[in-house]
Structures are given as C-alpha cells and as structure tokens.
N, C-alpha and C positions, 0 to 999 in steps of 0.2 A: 543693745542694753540701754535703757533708761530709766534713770531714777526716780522715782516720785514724787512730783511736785506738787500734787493737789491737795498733799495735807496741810493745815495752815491752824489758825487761833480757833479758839472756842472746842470742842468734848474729844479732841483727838486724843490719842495715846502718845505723848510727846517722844520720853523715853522709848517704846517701840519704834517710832517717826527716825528719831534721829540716829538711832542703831541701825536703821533697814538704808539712810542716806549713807551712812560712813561705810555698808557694805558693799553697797553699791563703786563709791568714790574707791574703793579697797583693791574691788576687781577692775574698774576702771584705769585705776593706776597699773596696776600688773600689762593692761594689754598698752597702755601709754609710754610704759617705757623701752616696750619695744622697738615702735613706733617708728618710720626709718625720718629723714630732718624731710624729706620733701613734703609726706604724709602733714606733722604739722605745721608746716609750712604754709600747705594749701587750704589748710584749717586757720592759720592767721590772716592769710590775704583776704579768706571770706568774712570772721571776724571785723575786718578792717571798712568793706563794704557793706556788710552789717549793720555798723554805727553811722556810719555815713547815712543809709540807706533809711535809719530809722532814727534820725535826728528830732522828726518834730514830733514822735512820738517820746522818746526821752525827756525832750523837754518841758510835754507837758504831762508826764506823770512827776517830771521836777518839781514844775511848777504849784502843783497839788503837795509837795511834800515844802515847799517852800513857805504857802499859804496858811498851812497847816500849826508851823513854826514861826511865822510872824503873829496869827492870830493869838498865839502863846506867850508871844513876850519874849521873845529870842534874842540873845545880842544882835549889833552888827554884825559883830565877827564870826561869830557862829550862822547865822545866816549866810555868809560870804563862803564859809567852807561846803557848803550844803549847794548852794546856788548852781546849775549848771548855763554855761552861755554856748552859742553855736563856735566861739570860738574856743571852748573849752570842749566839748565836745569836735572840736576839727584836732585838739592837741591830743585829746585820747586817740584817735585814730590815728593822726602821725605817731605817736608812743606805738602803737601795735604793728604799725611801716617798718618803726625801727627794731623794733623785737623781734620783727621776722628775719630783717638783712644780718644781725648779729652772726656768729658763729654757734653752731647747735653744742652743747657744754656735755652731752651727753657720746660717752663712749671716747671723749679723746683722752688718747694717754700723756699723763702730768711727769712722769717718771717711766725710767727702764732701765735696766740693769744688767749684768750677769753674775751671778756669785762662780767661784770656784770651782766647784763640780759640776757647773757645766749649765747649771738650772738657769733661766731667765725668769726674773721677776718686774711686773711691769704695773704701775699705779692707776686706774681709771677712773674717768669721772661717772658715778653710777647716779640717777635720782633719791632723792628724798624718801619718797612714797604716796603720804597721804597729808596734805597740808593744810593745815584748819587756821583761817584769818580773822580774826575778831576785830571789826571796824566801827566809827560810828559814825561822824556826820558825812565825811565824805566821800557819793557815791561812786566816782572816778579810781577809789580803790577795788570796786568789785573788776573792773575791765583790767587797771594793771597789775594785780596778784591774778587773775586770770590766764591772761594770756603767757605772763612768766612762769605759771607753774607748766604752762601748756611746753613750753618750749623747753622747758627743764625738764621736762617727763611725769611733770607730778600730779596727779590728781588733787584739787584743791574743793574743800566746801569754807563758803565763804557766810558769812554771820554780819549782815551791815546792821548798822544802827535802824531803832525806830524809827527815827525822823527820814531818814533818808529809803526808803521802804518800798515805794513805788518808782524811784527811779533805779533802784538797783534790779528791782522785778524788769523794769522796762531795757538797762543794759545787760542783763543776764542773758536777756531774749536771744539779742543780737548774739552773744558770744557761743550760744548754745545754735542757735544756727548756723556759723562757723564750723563747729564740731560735726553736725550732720552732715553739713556740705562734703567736708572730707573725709570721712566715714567712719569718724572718730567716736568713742562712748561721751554720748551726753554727760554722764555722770564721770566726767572728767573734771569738769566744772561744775560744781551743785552748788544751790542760793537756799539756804536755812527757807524754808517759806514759812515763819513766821514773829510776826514778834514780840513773844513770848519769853521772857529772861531768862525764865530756867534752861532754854536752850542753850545758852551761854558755860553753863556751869555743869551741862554733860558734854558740850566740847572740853573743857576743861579739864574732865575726867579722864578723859578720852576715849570716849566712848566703846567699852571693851576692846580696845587694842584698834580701834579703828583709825585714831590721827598719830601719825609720827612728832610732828611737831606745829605748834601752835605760833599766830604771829600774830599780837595784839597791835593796831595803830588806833590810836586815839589818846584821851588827855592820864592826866595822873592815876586817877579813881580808876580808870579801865584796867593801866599798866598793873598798877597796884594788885587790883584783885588777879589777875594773870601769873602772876607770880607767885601770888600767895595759895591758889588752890591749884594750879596746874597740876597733875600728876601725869604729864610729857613733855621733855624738852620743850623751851619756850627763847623765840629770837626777841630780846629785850629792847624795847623802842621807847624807850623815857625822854617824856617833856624835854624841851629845846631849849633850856636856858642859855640860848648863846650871845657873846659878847660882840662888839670890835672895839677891839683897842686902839688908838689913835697916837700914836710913838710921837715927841718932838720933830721929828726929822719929817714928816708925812708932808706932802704936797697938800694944802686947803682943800683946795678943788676940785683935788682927785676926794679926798677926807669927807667933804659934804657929798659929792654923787654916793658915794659908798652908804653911808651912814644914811641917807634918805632911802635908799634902795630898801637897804638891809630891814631896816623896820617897817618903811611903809610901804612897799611895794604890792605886797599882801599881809599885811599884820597876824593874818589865822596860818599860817601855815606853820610847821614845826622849826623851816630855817630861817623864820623871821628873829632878828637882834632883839632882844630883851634889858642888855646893860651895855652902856656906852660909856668905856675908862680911856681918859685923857690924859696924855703925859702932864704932868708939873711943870716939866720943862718948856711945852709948847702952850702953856692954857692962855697965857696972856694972850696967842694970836689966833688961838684953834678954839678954846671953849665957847667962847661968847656968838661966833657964828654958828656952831655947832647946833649950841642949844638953838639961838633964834629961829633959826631952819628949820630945826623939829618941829619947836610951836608954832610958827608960822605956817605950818603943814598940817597941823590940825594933834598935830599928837601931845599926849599931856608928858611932861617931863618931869619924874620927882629924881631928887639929887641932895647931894651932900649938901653941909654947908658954904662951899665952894661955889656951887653950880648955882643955889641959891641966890646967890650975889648977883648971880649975873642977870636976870628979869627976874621980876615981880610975880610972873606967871607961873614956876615953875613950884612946886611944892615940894613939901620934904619930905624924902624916901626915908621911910622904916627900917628894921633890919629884914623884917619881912620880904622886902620890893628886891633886896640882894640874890633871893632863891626864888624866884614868883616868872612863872611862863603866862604874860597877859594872854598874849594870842590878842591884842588888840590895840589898838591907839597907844600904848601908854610904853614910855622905857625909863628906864634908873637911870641915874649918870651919877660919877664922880671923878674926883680927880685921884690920880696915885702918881706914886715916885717911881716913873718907869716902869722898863720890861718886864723886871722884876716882881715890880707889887704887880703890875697886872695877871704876871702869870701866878703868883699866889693869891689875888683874890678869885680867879678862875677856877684853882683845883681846889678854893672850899667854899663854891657858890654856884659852878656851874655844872653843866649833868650829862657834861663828856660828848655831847654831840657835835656842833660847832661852832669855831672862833675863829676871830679873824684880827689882824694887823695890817694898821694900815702906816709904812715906814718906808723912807728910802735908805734909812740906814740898813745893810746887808747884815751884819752882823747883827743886830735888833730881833730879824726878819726871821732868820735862823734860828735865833735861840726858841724865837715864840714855836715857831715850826714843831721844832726839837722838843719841846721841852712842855710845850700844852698837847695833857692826857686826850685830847677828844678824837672822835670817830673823823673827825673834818678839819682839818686846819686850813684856813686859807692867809693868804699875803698878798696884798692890793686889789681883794676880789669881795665881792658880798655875802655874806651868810646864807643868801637865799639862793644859792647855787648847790645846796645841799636838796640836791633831787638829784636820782636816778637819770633822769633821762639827761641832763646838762652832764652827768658823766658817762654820756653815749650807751647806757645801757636799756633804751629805750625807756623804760619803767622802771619803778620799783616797788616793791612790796614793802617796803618800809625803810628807816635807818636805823639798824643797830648801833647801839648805844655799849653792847656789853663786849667780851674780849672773846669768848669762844663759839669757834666756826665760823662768825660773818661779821664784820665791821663794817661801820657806812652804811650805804647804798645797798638794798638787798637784791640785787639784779639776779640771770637767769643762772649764772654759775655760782654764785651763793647759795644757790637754792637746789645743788647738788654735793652728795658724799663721796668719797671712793671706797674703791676695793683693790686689793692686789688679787693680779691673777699671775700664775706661776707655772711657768711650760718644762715640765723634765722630760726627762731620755731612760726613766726606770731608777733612778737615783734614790734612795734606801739611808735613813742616819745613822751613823755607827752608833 
C-alpha cells in the first residue's frame, strides 16, 4: 500500500488530496499496530542508515530551503532553527539508534487485577491511531515525530512548514525507505506534498474522521490557530517562556555556566531561558556578573530598574518582555525577594513549560520543585535539557505544555492510549 505523493501546489483537488492521504495513513495505521517490535525495529535501523546514507542530499535540499529564507530577510534565529549541519543530521540518526533500543510501549500491560468473581481485568497500552503533526521551521521534526509514531504504532502525516519544504521532502525519502525495507505501508508515514495552507485547516478538521489527534510544534500564531479550529484532540505545545531563577545560596560559577547555556546555547529552540530572576539576597555578588556575561556574549539584556544599574548596556524591559518567547539573543532580568517572588512571577508570566533554580539551599530547591506549575522543572541544570532525547526517549514529538494525557517530553509511550481487556470463566451480573 502506498499513498500518493505526486499531488502537490497549483490545479489539484486539495480537499480530495488530503482525504485519499488520511485514508490511506488510516489503513496503514490498522496494519501498524499490529506490527510485531522486530518488524519495526528493522524499519528503524534502515531508517537510521537511511539518513546517514542520504546526508549530502538532505543537506543540499537544506541548503535551497536556507537560501530561500535568507534571500527573504529571515532572523538569525529562525534561520538557525531551519539550518541543517552534518552534525545535526548525525543527532537525527543517533535519536532514531535511540528509539529503536527503547522498549516497544505497545501491548505491555500497565495494570492487572482480579475482581471477586473470578474475572481478570488487565490495562494495556494500545496506539493512538492516526496522528497528524503540524510543524514549521524545523525540518528534524518530520524524522523525530516519524520514527516515534513508528515505534508507537501510529501512523503519522506530517505538515512541515514552507520554508523548510525541500528538506523534509528530502528526510521523508529516507524515512519512507525504511518502511519498504521492512515491509512496512509507506503510508505509515505520509509528508503533506505541498505548501498550500489550506492544507493546514483540513487537518485541523480532521479530515472526515481521518486524524485522531493533532500535534502542532512551532511559535504562538501556529499554537494558537490549533487550538482554536481543531475539531480533534490536540497535544498543546505553547511557547517556552522559561526562566532560571538564581536563589542567594547558588554557587557563581556553577549560576554563569547555567545561565550562559540556557539562553545561548541555541537561543531558537523552545527550552531556551527567556527571563533571568535573581535573588535580592544574592544580587550584590550574582547580578552584576550575570548580566556582564550575557552582554559580553552577544545577548541583549532588558531588565528592571535593578539590573539597569548595573551596565549602561542593558535596556529597559517592558511589561511586555515579562510574557515574550524571543527565541533569540535577547532575555529579561530582574531582581525579586526570593523563592517566593520568583515562584509568583513564574505562575503569571510563564507558559508552564520549563524552569529552573539554580540554589544550594535544599529547602529553596524543593519548594521551586514543588511548587512551579511547569511541564519541566529543573535544580542545578539548564532549561535547555528540555528535549526528548536528553530524557533518553530518543525523540520527541514535541513538549506538552497542557495537563491531559502527556506532559513534557512527547516520547513513544505518550503517544499511546489503553484499553482494558477482561478474561471470564462465563461470569453473568446479577
């Protein structure tokens, strides 16, 4: 079975297009979750040699999609999320190593029981079904919601961004060669072929019962319209306004590696730091290197009037700058009175993905723990460990931000439901 890929822009029937894709992914899903763990197994390892195998062809249909978007006027940072390098392309392929060695999440039993009359009742983990990823700039999402719905059982059609267009056509290849190799339906994995918006807005519909659920990654404006016209389940992946807080008690020098990481390590990714709150109690010896660090690093620092004080360089944050995902060079800072203020200027400025403290005080550590709503909390670590695969689930498909079904990291068993199944002996209810 394979699905058709040669419909694309200009006089097609988009609406017929994308109904004959989702029936395809539909029936593909049904024979994928039967699938036994070796089948895709041997579909991941070829996947995996795959992208290996077609690296300089990825990279220069990249590079066209790169070229494309600087001719245009594109940030840095958006350029950077877009960009692929051979050692980005080496990590996609380690991510698909590690999603194959994981344990297959399909068919194990979570629960088991026996009620009274004898019956056993036992909880399993069953696929999704049909899962539809709405992405945009970055094409390393079409490979890892790929191969995770592969290993979850689900048949996925994936929706990348325009800008990124030819390099997903170009990692699709690979992934869908995988699936042949191991005699898996193509249309396990389907790529939108084209880019056309309103494609966007009949996944969204769900194209007469074709997707189970939808997983939008990209900025505000994508999340946004996902939410608002979905008419299927939707795993909610909103903007990364995340902090690190910097307690009195924190080591310096552990406080600047973190704080450098966190924001500039990749400033476009989602667990890049956005706002830096400095205890009151530590600013005298923690702020003034903090900020210099930043600036000295190339990032622009706006801040209170506090932070203000301390170089000439830094400008003054808005109320604005308090709820704002740069995704680039740029963080807020202020100062607060503790674990406290920091944990209340978190739960009304931040957007529940991840936060961090950086304290030797345990008790401090704890409470931020405890007590900050987000999908992520970390203690002496960087925001930008909010991936998937740094929490050994090889990939991820995104991080949910919302509280039902998956939190975090949307790895291969998040991307499964259950079912109880129930074994009598003839058993009858009074």
């Amino acid at each position: 079975m394979t699905a058709p890929l040669k419909a694309i822009d200009g006089n097609a029937d988009l609406p017929a297009m994308m109904t004959d894709l989702a029936s395809h992914a539909r029936d593909a899903a049904r024979m994928l979750a039967l699938a036994p763990p070796e089948q895709k197994d041997r579909a991941l390892d070829a996947i995996e040699r795959a992208i290996r195998a077609n690296a300089a062809k990825i990279l220069a249909a990249n590079a066209e999609d790169v070229a494309e978007v600087r001719a245009g006027g594109a940030t840095s940072a958006f350029i950077d999320r877009l960009t692929l390098t051979q050692a980005r392309i080496d990590a996609m392929a380690d991510g698909v190593a590690t999603v194959r060695g994981i344990p297959d999440p399909v068919g194990s039993v979570t629960e088991s029981w026996q009620r009274p009359n004898g019956m056993t009742i036992e909880r399993v983990r069953v696929p999704l079904g049909v899962i539809g990823v709405i992405f945009e700039s970055r094409p390393n999402v079409a490979a890892d919601a790929g191969v995770l719905c592969l290993k979850s059982g689900n048949a996925v059609i994936l929706r990348g961004g325009s800008d990124s267009f030819r390099s997903c056509r170009a990692i699709h290849e690979a992934l869908v060669q995988g699936l042949r190799d191991a005699g898996l339906p193509e249309a396990a994995i389907t790529l939108v072929p084209t880019r056309d918006r309103s494609a966007v807005g009949l996944m969204l519909a769900g194209l007469n019962g074709g997707i189970d659920v939808i997983v939008p990654r990209g900025g505000k404006s994508l999340v946004a319209r996902v939410e608002a016209e979905a008419r299927v389940p939707v795993f909610a992946h909103l903007e990364g306004v995340n902090h690190v807080y910097v307690d009195a008690s924190a080591k310096l020098d552990m406080a600047k590696s973190i704080v450098l990481n966190a924001k500039m390590r990749r400033t476009g990714v989602c667990g890049a730091a956005e706002t830096l709150l400095v205890d009151r109690k530590g600013a005298a010896t923690n702020l003034k290197p903090l900020v210099e660090l930043l600036l000295d690093s190339g990032c622009e620092v706006r801040g209170d009037d506090a932070v203000q004080k301390i170089d000439t360089r830094v400008k003054p944050a808005t109320d604005e700058d308090w709820d704002t995902e740069y995704l680039d060079a740029i963080i807020a800072a202020r100062v607060v009175d503790g674990v406290d203020a920091a944990i209340a200027h978190i739960q009304k400025h931040g957007s529940r993905h991840t936060d961090a403290i950086v304290a030797e005080d345990a008790r401090a550590a704890e409470k931020f723990l405890s007590e900050v709503d987000s999908a992520i909390v970390l203690h002496n670590a960087s925001t930008q460990f909010a991936d998937g695969g740094e929490f050994g689930f090889g990939a991820e498909i995104g991080i949910a931000t919302g509280k039902f079904h998956a939190r975090g990291p949307v790895g291969a068993e998040q991307l499964t439901s259950f079912k109880y199944r129930v074994r009598g002996s003839g058993q009858t209810r009074p």
